[in-house]
C-alpha positions in Angstrom: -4.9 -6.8 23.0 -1.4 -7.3 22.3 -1.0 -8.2 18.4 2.0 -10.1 18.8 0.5 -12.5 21.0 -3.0 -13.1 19.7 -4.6 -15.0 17.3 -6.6 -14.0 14.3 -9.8 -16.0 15.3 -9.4 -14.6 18.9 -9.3 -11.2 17.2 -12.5 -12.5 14.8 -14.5 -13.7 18.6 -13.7 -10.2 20.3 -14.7 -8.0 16.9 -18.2 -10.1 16.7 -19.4 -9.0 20.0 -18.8 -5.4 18.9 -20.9 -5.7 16.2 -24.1 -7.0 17.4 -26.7 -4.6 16.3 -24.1 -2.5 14.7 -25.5 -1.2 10.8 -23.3 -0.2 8.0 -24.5 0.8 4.6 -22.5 -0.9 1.8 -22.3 1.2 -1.4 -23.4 -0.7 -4.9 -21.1 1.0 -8.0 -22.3 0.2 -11.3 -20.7 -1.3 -14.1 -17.9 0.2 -16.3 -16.0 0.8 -13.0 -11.9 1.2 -13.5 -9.8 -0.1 -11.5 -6.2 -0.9 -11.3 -3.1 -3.1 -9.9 0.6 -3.0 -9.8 3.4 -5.4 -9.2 6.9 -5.1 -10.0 8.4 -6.8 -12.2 11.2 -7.1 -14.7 9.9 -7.7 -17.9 6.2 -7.4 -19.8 4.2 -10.5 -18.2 3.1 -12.9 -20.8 0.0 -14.2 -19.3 -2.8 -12.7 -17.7 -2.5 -15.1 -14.7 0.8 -13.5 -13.6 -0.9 -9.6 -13.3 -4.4 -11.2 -11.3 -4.9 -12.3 -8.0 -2.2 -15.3 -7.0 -3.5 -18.7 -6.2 -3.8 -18.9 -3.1 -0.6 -21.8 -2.8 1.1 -19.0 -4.0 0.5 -16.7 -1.1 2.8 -17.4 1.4 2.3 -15.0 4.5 -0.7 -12.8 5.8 -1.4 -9.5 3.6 -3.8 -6.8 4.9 -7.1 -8.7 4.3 -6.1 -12.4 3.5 -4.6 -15.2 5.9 -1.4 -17.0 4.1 -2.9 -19.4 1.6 -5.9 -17.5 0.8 -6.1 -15.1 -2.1 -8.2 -11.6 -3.1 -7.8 -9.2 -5.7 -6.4 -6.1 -4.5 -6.8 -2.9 -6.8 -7.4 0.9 -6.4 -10.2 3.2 -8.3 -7.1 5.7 -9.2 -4.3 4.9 -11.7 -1.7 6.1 -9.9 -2.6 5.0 -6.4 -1.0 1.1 -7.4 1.9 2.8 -7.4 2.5 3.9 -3.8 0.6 0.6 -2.5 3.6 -1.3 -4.1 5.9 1.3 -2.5 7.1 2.1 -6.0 11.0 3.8 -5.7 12.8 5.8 -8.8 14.3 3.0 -11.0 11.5 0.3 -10.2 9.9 -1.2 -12.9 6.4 -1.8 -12.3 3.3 -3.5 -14.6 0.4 -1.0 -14.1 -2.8 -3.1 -15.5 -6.2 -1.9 -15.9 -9.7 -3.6 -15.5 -13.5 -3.2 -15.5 -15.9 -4.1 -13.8 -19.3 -5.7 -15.7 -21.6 -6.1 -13.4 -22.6 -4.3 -10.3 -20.6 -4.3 -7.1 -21.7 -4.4 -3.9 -18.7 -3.7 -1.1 -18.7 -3.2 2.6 -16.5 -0.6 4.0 -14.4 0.7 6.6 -11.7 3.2 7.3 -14.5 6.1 6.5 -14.2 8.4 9.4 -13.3 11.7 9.9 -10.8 11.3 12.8 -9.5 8.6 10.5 -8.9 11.6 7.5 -8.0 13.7 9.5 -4.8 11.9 10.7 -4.0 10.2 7.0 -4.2 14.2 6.7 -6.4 13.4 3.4 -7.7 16.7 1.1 -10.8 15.3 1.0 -13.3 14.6 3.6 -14.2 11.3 4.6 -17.1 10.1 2.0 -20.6 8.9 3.2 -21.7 5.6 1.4 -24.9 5.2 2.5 -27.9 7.2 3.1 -27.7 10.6 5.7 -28.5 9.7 9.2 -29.0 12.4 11.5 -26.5 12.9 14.3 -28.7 11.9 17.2 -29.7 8.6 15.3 -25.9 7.8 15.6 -24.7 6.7 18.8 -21.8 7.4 20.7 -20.9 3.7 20.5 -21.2 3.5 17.0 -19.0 6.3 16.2 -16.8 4.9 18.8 -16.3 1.6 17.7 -16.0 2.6 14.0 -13.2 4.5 14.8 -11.7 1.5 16.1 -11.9 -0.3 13.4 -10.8 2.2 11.2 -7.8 2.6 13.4 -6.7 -0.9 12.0 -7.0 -0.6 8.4 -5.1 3.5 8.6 -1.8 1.9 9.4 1.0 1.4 6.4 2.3 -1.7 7.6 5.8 -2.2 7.0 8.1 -5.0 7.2 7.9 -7.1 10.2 4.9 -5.5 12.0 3.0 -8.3 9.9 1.4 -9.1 13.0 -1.0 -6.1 12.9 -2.5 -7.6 9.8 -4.3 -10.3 12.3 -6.5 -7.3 13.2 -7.1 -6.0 9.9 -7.9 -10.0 8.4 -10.3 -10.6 11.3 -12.4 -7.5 10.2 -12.1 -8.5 7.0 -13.4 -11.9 7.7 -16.3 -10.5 9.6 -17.2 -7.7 7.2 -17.7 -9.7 4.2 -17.8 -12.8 5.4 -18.1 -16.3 3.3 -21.9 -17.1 1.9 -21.5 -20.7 4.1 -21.7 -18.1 7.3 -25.5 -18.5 7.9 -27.6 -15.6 7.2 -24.8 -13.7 5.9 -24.8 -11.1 2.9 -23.2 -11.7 -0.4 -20.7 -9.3 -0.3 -18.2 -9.2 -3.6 -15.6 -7.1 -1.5 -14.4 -4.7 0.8 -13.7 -1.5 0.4 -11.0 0.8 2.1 -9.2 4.5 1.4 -5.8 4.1 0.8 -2.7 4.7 3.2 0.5 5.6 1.5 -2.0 7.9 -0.8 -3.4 9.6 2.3 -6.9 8.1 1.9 -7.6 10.3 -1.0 -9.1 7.4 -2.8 -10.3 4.2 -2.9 -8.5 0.4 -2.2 -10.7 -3.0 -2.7 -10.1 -5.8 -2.2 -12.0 -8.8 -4.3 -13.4 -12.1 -3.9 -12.0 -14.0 -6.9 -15.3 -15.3 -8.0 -16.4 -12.2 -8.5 -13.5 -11.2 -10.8 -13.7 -14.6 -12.4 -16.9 -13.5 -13.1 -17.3 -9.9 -13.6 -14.0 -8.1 -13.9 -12.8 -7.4 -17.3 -8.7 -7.3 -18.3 -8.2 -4.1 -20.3 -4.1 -3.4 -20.7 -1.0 -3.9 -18.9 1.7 -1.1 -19.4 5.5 -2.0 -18.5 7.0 1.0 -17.4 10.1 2.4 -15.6 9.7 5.3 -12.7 12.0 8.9 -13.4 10.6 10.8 -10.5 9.0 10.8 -7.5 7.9 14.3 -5.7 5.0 13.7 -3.1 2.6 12.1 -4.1 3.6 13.5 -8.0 5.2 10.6 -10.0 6.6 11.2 -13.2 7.4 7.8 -15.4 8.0 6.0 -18.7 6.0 3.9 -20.3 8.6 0.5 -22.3 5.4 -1.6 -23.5 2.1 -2.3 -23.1 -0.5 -5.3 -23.8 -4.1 -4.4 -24.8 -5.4 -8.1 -25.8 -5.9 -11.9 -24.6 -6.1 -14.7 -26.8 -6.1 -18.1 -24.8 -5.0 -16.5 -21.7 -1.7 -14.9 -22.9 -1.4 -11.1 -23.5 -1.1 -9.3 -26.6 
């Protein structure tokens, strides 16, 4: 299908009939989980609202898992992996803020294969989340099609090529999809390795009522970067918030 000229429901209708009778096991991490989030940004924030998720009227075009208008909380399970999400250059200055989860979290997946590893050239191998299943118990088509889908998410999109985010929305759409869907799972995110980082860790991205809910703010650090080599970053650290009182940090 040619990106440019589809839509993301058509993408949504085609990706359905792949996945009748397809099983995936969604990993549940327990609370106390960190993760973190970056954005640039000129100054300390003030407010805790302006280092979460936008609203969604303030999200203007698609991102990798959300349609314009719609909003999750994107965050990584490393601290320096925001960094290289944000595409983080020598002289930015970025806020790096930390959370933790509460509560367990239960996250479908995808991106996990080792074809997929192998070409994000990743030092690790490509994690299992659910239980073993003996190769002949996993079919050809199975492999098959979730190497498709991890084909999607393993591309660093760049600017204007936002058309290949129809693909990776749609599977996000289908993989944890709204409680209204009948029959569907209450998933609280999904869960994918990261790109610039070379899938050698972890990306989610949140449903805001379970942030709301169950993600706890623990600092914000304002900092400059010196030096980047690899994926080695060396930077400064100007300030930092480690409190809330009425919504404003402290």
């Amino acid at each position: 299908m040619d990106l440019s000229a589809v839509s993301t429901d058509q993408m949504k209708e085609q990706i359905g009939v792949l996945l009748k009778g397809h099983v995936i096991s969604a990993p549940i991490f327990d609370p106390g989980m960190r993760l973190y989030r970056a954005r640039k940004m000129t100054s300390l924030p003030t407010s805790l609202a302006e280092i979460g998720a936008p609203p969604p009227s303030k999200v203007k075009s698609d991102q990798r898992c959300n349609r314009a208008g719609e909003s999750l909380f994107y965050c990584s399970a490393a601290r320096n992996a925001p960094f290289f999400e944000v595409h983080g250059q020598t002289g930015d200055h970025l806020v790096l803020s930390e959370w933790r989860t509460t509560a367990k979290m239960t996250v479908n997946h995808i991106g996990y294969t080792r074809p997929t590893f192998e070409r994000l050239r990743s030092t690790r191998s490509a994690p299992s989340w659910g239980p073993p299943r003996p190769a002949p118990l996993v079919s050809d088509r199975t492999r098959t099609i979730d190497e498709l889908f991890s084909s999607f998410f393993a591309v660093d999109v760049q600017g204007g090529q936002e058309h290949l985010y129809k693909a990776t929305i749609a599977l996000t759409e289908k993989f944890i999809p709204e409680p209204s869907v009948e029959g569907a799972f209450r998933f609280d995110g999904l869960m994918y390795p990261t790109i610039p980082m070379n899938g050698n860790c972890e990306n989610f991205a949140l449903k805001l009522e379970f942030v709301e809910r169950a993600v706890a703010f623990v600092k914000a650090e304002y900092l400059v970067i010196r030096q980047i080599e690899g994926m080695q970053m060396k930077f400064d650290i100007l300030d930092f918030a480690n409190s809330i009182c009425d919504g404003k940090l402290g």
